[in-house]
C-alpha positions as CSV (number, residue, x, y, z in Angstrom):
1,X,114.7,91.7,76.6
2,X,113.5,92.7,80.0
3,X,110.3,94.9,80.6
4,X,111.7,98.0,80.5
5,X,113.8,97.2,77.3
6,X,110.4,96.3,75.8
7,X,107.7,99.2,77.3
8,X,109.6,102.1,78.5
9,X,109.0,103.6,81.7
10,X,106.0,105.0,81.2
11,X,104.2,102.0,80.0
12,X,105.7,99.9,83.5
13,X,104.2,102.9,85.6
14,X,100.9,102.6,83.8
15,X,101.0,99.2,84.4
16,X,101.6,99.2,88.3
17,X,99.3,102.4,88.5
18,X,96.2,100.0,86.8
19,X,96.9,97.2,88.5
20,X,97.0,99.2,92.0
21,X,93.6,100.9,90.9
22,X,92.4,97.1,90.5
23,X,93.6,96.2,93.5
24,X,91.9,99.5,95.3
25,X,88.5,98.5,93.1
26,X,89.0,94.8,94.5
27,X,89.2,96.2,97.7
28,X,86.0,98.5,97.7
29,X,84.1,95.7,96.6
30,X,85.4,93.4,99.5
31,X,84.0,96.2,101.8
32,X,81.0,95.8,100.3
33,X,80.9,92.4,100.7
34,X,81.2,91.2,96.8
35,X,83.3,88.4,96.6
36,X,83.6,87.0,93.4
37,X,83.9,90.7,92.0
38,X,86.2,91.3,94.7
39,X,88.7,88.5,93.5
40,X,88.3,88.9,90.2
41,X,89.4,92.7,90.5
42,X,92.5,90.9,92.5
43,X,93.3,88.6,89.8
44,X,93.5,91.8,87.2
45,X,95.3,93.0,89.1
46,X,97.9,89.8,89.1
47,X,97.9,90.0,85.6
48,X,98.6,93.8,85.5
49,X,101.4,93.8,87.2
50,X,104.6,94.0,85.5
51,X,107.2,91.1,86.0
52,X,110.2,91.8,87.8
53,X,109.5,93.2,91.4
54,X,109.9,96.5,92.1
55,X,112.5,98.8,90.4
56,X,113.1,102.9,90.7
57,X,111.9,103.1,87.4
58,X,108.6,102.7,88.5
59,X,106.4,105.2,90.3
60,X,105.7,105.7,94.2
61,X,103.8,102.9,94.7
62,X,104.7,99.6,96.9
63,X,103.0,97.4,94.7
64,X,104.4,93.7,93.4
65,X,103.3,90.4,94.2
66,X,103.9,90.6,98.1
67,X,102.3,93.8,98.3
68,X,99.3,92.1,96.3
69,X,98.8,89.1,98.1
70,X,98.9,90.6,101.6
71,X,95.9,92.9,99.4
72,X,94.1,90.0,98.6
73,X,94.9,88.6,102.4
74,X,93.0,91.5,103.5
75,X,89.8,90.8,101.6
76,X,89.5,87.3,102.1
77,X,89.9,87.7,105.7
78,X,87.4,90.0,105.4
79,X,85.3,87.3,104.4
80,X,85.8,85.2,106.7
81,X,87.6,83.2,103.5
82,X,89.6,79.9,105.1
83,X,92.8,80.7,102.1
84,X,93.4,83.9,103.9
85,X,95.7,82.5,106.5
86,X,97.8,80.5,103.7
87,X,97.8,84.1,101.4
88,X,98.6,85.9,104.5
89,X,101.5,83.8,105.9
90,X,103.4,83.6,102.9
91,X,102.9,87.1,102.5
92,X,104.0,87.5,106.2
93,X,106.8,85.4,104.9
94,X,108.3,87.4,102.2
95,X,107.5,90.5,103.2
96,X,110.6,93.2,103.3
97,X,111.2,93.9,107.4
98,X,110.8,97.8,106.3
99,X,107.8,98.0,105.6
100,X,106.6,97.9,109.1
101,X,103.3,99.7,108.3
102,X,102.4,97.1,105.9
103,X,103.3,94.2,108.5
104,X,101.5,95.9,111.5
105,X,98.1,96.0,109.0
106,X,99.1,92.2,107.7
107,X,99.4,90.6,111.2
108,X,96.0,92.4,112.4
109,X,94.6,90.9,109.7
110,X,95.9,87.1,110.2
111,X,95.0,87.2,113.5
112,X,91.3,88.3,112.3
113,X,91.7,85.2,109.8
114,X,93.3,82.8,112.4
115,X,90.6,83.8,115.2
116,X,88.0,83.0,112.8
117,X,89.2,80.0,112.5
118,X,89.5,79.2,116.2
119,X,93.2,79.1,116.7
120,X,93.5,81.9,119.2
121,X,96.8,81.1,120.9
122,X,98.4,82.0,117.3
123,X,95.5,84.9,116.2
124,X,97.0,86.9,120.1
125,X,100.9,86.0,119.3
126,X,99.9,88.1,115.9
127,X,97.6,90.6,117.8
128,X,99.8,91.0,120.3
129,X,103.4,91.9,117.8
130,X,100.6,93.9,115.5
131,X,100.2,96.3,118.9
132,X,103.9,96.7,119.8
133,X,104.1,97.2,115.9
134,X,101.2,99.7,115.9
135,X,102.6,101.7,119.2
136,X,105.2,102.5,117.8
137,X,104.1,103.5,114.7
138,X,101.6,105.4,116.3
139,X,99.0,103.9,114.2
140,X,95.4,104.7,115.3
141,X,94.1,102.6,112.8
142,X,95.5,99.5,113.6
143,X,95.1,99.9,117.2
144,X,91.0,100.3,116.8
145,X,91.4,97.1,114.5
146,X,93.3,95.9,117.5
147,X,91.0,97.2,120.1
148,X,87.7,95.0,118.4
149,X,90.2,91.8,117.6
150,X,91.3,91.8,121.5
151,X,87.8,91.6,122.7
152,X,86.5,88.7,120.9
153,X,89.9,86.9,121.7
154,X,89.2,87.9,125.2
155,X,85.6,86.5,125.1
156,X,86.2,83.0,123.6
């Protein structure tokens, strides 16, 4: 019996509501530099989530394993963590092409991860498609993200 069979849809939108609320807690602490708390609220997160990707059934919110990792991506680049490249690439990888908000914020944040780790050639090819990306969105955001990225590519 799948998930829905088994909970209903109220229980699957609980479910993806609590685990985004984790994810959003997981994030907070990563801006407050708390790490292990920081991936621990990612990994309830994980286990929140209901199996099964997304479905309509579930409420407005772009959350399932993708969505989590490039998340989780986001804080360990943060700090300065050498796994974010490998979570961000495979989220890169499997991400769906419309969700071009979502990649323009993912390849700012593996070119943070990558320049950190010294490979700059590959940090500007993913600065450099995160600005197009950005442009056109019209994204403010990312292009101050962008703006602090280009200047310590530029410097090293």
């Amino acid at each position: 019996m799948n998930e829905l069979g088994r909970w209903g849809r109220g229980a699957i939108a609980t479910r993806v509501l609590r685990a985004w609320l984790a994810a959003a807690h997981g994030e907070t602490l990563a801006a407050h530099g708390c790490r292990s708390d920081s991936l621990r609220a990612f990994d309830c997160a994980a286990a929140l989530l209901p199996d099964g990707g997304t479905t309509t059934e579930r409420p407005y919110v772009a959350l399932d394993t993708v969505h989590l990792a490039r998340w989780r991506g986001h804080a360990l680049a943060r700090f300065g963590d050498a796994d974010a490249v490998e979570v961000l690439t495979d989220a890169l990888d499997k991400l769906d092409c419309s969700f071009a908000r979502a990649e323009t914020s993912l390849r700012v944040d593996l070119a943070i991860a990558l320049a950190a780790r010294g490979e700059r050639d590959e940090a500007r090819d993913h600065a450099e498609r995160a600005g197009t990306l950005a442009t056109q969105l019209g994204s403010a955001r990312q292009d101050r993200r962008l703006r602090g990225l280009s200047a310590s590519l530029a410097s090293g």
